[in-house]
VEXDREN-2710 file (C-alpha; in Angstrom, 1 decimal):
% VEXDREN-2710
k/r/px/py/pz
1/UNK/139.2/89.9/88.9
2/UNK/142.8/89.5/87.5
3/UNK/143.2/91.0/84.0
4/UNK/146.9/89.6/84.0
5/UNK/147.3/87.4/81.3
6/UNK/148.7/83.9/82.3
7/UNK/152.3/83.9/80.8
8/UNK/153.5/80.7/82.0
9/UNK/154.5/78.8/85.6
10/UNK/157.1/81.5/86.5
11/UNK/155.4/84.5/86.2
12/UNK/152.6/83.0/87.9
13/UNK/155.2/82.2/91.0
14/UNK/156.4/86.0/90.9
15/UNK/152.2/87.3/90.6
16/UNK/151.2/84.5/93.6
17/UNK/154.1/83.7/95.7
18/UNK/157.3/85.4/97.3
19/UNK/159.8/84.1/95.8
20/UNK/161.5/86.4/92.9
21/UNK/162.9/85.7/89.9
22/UNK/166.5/86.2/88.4
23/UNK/168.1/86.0/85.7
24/UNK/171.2/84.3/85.0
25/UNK/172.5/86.0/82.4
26/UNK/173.5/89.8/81.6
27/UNK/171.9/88.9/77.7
28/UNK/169.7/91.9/76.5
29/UNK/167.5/89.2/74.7
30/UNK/167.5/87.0/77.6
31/UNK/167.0/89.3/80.2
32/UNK/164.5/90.9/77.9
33/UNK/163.0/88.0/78.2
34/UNK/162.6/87.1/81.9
35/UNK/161.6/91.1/82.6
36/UNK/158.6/89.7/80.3
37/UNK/157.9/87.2/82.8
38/UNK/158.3/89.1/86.0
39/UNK/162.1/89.0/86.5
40/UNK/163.7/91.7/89.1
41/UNK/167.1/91.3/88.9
42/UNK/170.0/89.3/87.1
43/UNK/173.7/88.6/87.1
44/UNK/176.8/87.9/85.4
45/UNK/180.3/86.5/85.9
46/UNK/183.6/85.8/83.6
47/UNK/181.7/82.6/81.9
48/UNK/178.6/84.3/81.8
49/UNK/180.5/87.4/80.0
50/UNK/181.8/84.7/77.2
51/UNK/178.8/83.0/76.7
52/UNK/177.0/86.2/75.7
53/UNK/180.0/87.4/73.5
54/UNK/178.6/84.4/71.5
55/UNK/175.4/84.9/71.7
56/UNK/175.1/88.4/70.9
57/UNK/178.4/89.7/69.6
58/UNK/177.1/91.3/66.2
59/UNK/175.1/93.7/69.3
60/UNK/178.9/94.1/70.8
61/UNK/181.3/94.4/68.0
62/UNK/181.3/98.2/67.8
63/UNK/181.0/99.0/71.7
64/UNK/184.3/96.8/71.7
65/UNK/185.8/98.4/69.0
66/UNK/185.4/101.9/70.7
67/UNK/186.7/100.2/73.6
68/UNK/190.1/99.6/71.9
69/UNK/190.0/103.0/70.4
70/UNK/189.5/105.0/73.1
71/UNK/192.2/103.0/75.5
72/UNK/195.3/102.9/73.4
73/UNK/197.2/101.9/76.7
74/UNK/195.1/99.5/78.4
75/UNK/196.0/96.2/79.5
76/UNK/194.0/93.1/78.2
77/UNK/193.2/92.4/81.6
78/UNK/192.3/96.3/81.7
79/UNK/190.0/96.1/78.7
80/UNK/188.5/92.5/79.7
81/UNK/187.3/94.6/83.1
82/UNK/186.2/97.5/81.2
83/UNK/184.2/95.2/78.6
84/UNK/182.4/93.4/82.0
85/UNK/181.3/96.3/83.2
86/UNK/180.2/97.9/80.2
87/UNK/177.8/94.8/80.1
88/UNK/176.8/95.3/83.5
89/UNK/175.4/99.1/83.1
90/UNK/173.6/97.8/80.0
91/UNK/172.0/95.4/82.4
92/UNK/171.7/97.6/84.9
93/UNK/170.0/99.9/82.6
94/UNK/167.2/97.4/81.6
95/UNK/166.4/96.8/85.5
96/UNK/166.6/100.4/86.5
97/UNK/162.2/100.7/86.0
98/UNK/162.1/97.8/88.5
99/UNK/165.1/99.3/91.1
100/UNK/162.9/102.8/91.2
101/UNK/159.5/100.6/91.4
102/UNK/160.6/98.3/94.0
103/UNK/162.0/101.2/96.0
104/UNK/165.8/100.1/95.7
105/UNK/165.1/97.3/97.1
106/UNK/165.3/95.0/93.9
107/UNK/165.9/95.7/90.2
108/UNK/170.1/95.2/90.7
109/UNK/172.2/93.4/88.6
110/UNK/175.4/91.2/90.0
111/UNK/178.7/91.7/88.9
112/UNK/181.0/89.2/90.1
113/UNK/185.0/90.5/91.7
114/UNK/187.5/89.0/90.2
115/UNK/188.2/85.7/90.7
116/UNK/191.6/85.8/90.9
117/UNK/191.1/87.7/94.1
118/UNK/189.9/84.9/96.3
119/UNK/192.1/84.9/98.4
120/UNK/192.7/88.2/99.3
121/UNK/190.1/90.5/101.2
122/UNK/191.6/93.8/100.6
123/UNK/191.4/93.3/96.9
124/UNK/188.0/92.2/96.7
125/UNK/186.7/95.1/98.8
126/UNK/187.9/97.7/96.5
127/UNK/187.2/96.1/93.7
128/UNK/183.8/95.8/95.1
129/UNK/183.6/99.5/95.9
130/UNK/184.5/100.5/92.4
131/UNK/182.0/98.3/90.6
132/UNK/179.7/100.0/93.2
133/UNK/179.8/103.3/91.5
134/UNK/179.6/102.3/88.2
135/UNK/175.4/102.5/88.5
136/UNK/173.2/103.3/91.5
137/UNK/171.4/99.8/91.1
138/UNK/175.1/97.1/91.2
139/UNK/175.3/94.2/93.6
140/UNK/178.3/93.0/93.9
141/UNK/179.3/89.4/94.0
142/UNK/181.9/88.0/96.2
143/UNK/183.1/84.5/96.7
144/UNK/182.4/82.8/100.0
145/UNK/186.1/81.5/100.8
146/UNK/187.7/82.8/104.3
147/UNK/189.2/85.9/102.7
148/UNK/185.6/86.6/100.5
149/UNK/183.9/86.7/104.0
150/UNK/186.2/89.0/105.7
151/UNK/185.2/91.6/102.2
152/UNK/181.2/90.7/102.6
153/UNK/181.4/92.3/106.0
154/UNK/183.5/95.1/105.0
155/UNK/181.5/96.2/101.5
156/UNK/178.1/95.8/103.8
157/UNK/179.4/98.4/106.3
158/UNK/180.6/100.3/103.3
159/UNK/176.5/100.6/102.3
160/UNK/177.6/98.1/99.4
161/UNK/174.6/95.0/98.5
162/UNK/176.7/91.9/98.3
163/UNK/175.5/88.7/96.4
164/UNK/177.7/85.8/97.9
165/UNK/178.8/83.7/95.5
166/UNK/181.1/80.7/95.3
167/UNK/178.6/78.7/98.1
168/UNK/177.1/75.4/98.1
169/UNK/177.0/74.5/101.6
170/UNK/174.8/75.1/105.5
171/UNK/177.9/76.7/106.9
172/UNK/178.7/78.9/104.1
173/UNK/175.4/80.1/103.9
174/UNK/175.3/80.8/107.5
175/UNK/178.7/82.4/107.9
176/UNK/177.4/84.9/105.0
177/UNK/174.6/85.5/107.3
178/UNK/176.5/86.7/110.5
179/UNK/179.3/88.5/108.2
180/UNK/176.6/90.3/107.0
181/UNK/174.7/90.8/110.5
182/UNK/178.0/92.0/111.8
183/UNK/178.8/94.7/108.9
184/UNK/175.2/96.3/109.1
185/UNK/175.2/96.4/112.9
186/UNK/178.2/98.4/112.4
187/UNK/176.6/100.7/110.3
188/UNK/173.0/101.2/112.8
189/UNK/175.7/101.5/115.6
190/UNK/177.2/104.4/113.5
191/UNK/173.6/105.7/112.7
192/UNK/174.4/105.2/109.3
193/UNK/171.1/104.0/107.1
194/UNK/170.2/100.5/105.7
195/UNK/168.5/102.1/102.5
196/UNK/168.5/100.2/99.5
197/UNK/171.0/97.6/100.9
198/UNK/169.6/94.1/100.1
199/UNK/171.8/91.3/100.4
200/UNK/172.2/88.2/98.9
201/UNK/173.9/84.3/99.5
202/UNK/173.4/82.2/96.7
203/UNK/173.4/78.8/97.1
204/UNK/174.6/76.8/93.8
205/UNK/172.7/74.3/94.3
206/UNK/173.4/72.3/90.9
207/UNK/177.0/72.6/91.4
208/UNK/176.7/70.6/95.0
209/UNK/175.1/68.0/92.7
210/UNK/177.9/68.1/90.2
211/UNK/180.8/67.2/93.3
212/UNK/179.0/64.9/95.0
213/UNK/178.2/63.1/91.1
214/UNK/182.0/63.4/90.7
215/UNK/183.1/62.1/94.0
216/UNK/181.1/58.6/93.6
217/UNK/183.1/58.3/90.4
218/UNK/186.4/58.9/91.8
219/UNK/185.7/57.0/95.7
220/UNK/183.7/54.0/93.9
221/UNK/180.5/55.1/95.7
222/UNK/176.8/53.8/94.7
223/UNK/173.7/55.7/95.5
224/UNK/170.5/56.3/93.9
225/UNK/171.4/58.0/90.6
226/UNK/168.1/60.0/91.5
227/UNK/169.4/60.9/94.8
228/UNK/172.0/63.5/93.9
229/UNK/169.5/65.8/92.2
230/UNK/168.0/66.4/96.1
231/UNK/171.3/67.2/97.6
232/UNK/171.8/70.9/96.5
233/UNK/167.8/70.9/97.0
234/UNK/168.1/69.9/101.0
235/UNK/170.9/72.6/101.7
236/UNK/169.0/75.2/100.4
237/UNK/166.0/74.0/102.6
238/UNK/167.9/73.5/105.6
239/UNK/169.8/76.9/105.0
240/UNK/166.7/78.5/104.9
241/UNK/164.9/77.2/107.5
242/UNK/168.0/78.4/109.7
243/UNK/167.7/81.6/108.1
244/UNK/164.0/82.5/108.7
245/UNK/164.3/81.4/112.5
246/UNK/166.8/83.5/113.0
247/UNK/165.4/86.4/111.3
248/UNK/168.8/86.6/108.6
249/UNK/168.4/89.7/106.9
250/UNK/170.0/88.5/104.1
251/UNK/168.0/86.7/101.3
252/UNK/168.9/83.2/99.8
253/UNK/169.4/82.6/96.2
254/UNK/169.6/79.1/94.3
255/UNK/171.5/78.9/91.2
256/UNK/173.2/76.4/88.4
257/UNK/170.3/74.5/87.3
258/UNK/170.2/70.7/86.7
259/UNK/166.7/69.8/87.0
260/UNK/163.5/71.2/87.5
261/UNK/163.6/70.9/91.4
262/UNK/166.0/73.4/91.9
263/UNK/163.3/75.6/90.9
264/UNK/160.2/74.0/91.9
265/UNK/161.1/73.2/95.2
266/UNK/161.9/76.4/96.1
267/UNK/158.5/78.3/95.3
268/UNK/156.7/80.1/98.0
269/UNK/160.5/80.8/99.5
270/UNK/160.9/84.4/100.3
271/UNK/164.2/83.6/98.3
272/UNK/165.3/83.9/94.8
273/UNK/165.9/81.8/91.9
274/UNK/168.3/83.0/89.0
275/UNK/167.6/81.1/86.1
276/UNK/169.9/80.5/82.6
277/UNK/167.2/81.4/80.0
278/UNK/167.3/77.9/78.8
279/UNK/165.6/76.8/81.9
280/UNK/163.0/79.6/82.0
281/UNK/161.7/79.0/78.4
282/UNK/161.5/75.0/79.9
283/UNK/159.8/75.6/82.5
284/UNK/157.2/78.0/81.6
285/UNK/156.7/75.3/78.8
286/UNK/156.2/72.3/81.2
287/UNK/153.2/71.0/83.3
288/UNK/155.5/71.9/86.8
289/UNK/152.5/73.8/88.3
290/UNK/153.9/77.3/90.1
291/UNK/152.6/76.5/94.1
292/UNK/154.7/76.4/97.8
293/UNK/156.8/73.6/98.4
294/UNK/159.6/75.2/100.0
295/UNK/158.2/74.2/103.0
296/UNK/157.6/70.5/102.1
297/UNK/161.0/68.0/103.3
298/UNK/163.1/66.3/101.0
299/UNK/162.8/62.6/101.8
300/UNK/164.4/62.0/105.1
301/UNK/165.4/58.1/103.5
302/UNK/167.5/60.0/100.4
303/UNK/168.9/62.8/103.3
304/UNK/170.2/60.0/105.6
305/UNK/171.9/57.5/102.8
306/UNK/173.5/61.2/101.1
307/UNK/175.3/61.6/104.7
308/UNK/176.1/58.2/105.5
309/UNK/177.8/57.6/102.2
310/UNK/179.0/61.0/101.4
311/UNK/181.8/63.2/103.5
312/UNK/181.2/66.3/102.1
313/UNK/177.3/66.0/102.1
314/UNK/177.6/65.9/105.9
315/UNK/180.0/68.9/105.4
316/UNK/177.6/70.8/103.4
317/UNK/174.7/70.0/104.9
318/UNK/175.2/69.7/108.4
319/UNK/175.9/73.4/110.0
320/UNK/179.3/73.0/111.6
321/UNK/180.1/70.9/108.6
322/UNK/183.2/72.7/108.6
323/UNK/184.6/76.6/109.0
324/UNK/185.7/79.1/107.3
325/UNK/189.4/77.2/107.2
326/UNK/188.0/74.5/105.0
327/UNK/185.8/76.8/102.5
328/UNK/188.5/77.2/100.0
329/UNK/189.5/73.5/99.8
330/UNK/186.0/72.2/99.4
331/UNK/185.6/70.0/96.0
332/UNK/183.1/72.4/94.8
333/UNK/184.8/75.7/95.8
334/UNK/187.5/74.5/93.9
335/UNK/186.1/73.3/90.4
336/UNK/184.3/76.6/90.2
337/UNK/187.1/78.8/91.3
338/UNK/188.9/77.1/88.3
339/UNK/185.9/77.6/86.3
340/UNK/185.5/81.1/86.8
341/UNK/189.1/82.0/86.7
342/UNK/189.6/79.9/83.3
343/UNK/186.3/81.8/81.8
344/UNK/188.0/85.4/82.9
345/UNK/191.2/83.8/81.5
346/UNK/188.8/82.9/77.8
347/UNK/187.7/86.4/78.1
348/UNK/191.6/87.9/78.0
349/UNK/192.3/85.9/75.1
350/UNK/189.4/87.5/73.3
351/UNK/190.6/90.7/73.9
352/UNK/193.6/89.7/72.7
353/UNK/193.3/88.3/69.2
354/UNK/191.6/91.4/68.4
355/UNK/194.6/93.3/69.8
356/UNK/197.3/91.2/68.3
357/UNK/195.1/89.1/65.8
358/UNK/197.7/85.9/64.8
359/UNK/199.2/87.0/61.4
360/UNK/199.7/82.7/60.1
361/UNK/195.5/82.9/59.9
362/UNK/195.2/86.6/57.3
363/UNK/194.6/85.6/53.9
364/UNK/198.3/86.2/52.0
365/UNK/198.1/88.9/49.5
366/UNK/198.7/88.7/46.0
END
């Protein structure tokens, strides 16, 4: 008999199936929160970073304040980086009971490289080496354009846990895959151990949606409006299906929810789903009933019309959809790369009206 008591659909799919839960945010409260309900890991990048500045900044006020003090020479771009890590050892901290539980295997929270730096391997790497050290339990997140592969493989051999980020697509997810197989075969070839190293590609599944939404507006394309909610949905399928015949060691990961199906239809996955905390109160308050339907197809009538009407479905869903070339030029590589750079931008500019606060908004004295 099972004394657990039932705390809603998603801790029931972490007590029954294997798929894990995430969450999407580096909030105390929120991540609070989804330990509650069985979470083992979360993550964070630039927008994430802002988001909970504004959630929670009476909790951060005097960390950055001692920030400024004790860097009297940093950079904004220094003390935006210092301020992003500082939230991901406090996050790291809440999840280090579940990294020592689960045996290092899980229990790591994902900070994201810079993402500036997408274009440039050498960068990323030692970036991702750095945020490495900053707690035994980091997983670094690295963009899945042709220079972000090149650094998965090198912070793998390096004993590093990536979490690809920056990937909507088949071919993506499977070039993660081998860049990964490649960087830890290095390491067994050097008898060097696999230990604690548990990589990740996330798939962002919403975010396929999104382009494919935004590229029947601008090409004057009509589909079922219902239709683009099962694209992201039948990449992650198809990915995985590739990935578990193959024996990946990697693990896939969906991310930027939209509907309830980028959850739903991913239970009884050995994969992961990182979930805003909006979405995880919502769903554990729905009827969406926690059982497998990874394994169950997305309608092969809404699959066939997505890639007869739709370019860059067939390019994210089919495997050689495209290479490595056209990662970086893919509609939705690009409107998050702007995202992401524009929300580490955001977070500069905070740092530095407290640096250089505009003198035209003080109060004139009398």
């Amino acid at each position: 008999m099972n004394d657990t008591p039932y705390l809603g659909p998603l801790h029931e799919m972490t007590r029954t199936t294997p798929t894990d839960l995430w969450n999407d945010s580096c909030s105390v409260a929120e991540l609070t929160y989804a330990l509650k309900h069985g979470a083992v890991g979360a993550t964070t990048n630039p927008v994430i970073v802002g988001e909970v500045l504004q959630k929670e900044l009476p909790l951060w006020e005097e960390p950055i304040g001692r920030l400024l003090d004790k860097n009297p020479t940093a950079t904004e771009d220094d003390l935006a980086w210092k301020l992003i890590e500082r939230m991901a050892v406090k996050g790291a901290e809440l999840l280090l009971p579940v990294y020592e539980r689960e045996k290092h295997r899980k229990g790591k929270l994902s900070i994201q490289t810079n993402p500036k730096y997408y274009r440039d391997a050498e960068r990323i790497t030692g970036q991702a080496l750095h945020f490495s050290r900053l707690a035994p339990n980091m997983q670094i997140k690295i963009p899945v354009t042709e220079a972000g592969l090149q650094a998965i493989e090198a912070a793998t051999y390096q004993g590093l846990s990536i979490n690809a980020t920056v990937s909507f697509t088949v071919p993506q997810a499977v070039a993660v895959a081998e860049a990964v197989e490649r960087g830890l075969k290095k390491r067994e070839a050097e008898g060097l151990g696999l230990d604690g190293i548990s990589p990740v590609c996330t798939i962002m599944v919403g975010r396929l949606d999104d382009w494919l939404r935004a590229a029947a507006e601008r090409d004057d394309i009509i589909t079922d409006p219902g239709y683009f909610n099962w694209a992201g949905v039948a990449v992650m399928k198809k990915a995985y299906q590739i990935y578990q015949a193959r024996g990946y060691r990697a693990r896939l990961l969906s991310a930027a929810y939209r509907c309830h199906m980028h959850w739903s239809e991913f239970i009884g996955g050995d994969v992961i789903v990182s979930i805003p905390y909006l979405w995880q109160v919502r769903f554990n308050q729905s009827d969406v009933q926690a059982i497998p339907r990874m394994d169950h197809p997305v309608p092969q009538t809404i699959v066939d019309d997505l890639l007869r009407k739709f370019e860059d479905f067939r390019r994210a869903y089919e495997e050689d959809g495209m290479g490595p070339a056209g990662f970086d030029t893919f509609g939705a590589t690009v409107r998050t790369l702007r995202q992401f750079i524009a929300g580490y931008e955001s977070l500069v500019h905070f740092i530095r009206e407290r640096l250089l606060p505009n003198p035209d908004l003080r109060k004139a004295k009398k």
